[in-house]
C-alpha positions in Angstrom: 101.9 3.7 -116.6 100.8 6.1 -119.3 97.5 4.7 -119.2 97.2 5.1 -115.7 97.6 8.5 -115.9 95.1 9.2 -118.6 92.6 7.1 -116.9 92.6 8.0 -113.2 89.3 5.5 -112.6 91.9 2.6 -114.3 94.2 4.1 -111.3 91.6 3.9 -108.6 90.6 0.3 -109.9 94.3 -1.4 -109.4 94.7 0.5 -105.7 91.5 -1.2 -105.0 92.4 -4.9 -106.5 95.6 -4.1 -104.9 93.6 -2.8 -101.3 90.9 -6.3 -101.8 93.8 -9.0 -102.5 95.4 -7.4 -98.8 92.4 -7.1 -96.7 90.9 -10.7 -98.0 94.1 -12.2 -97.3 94.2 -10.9 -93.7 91.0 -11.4 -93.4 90.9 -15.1 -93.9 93.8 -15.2 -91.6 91.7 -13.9 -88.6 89.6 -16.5 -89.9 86.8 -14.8 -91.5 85.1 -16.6 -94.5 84.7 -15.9 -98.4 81.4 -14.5 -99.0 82.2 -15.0 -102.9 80.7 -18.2 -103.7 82.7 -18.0 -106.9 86.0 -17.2 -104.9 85.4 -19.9 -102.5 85.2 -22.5 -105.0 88.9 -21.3 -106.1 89.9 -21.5 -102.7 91.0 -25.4 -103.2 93.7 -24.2 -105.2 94.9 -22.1 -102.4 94.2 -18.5 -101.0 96.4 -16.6 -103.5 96.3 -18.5 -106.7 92.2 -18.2 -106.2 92.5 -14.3 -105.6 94.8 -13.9 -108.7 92.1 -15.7 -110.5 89.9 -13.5 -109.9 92.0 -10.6 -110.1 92.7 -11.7 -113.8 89.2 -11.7 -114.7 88.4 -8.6 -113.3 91.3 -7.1 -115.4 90.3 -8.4 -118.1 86.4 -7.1 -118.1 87.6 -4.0 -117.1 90.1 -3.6 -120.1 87.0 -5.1 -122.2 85.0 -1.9 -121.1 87.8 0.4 -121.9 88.1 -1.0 -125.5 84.6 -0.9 -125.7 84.7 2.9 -124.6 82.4 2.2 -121.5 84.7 4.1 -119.1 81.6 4.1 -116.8 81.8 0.3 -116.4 85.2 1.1 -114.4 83.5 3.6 -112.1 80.5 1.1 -111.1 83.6 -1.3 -110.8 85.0 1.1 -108.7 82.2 1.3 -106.6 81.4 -2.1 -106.0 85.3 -2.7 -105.1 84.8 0.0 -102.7 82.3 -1.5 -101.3 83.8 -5.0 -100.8 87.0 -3.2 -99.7 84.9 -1.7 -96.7 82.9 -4.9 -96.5 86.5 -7.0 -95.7 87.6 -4.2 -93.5 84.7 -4.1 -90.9 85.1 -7.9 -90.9 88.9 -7.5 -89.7 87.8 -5.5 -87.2 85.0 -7.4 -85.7 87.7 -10.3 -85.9 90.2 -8.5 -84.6 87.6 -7.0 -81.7 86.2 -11.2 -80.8 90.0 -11.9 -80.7 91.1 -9.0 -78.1 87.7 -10.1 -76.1 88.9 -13.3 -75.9 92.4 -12.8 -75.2 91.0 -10.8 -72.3 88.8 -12.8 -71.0 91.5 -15.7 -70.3 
């Protein structure tokens, strides 16, 4: 936890691991696809062993940047989770929205 605190990027990284594990896992479940092709080829193992996969490595190069003192590595990795956070949400809504249209439509 200490390091949390004196990193706040480190902070924002693991609520947005946490934030892309959630939405990619509800996401698939409204049956939207993996547009990782890396992730997808994990997905034979199973939805959550692939995710923690990748969740590993993405710890891993982040704590390689901050032993490297390239805190700015976190922040673009920040940025690009961001992104693919927002990126999985408007996919669970347009999923969501084709499922309602369809529900109301029978």
């Amino acid at each position: 936890m200490w390091l949390l605190r004196q990193r706040p990027s480190l902070s924002v990284f693991v609520f947005l691991q946490t934030l892309d594990i959630l939405t990619t896992i509800i996401g698939l479940r409204l049956g939207a696809g993996e547009a990782s092709a890396f992730i997808a080829q994990l997905m034979h193992l199973g939805v959550v062993p692939a995710l923690m996969i990748s969740k590993i490595i993405a710890v891993g190069l982040v704590l390689t940047a901050l032993w490297r003192n390239r805190p700015r590595i976190v922040v673009v990795a920040n940025l690009w989770f961001a992104a693919v956070v927002t990126w999985n949400l408007v996919l669970i809504l347009s999923q969501a929205w084709r499922h309602s249209v369809a529900y109301a439509g029978q």
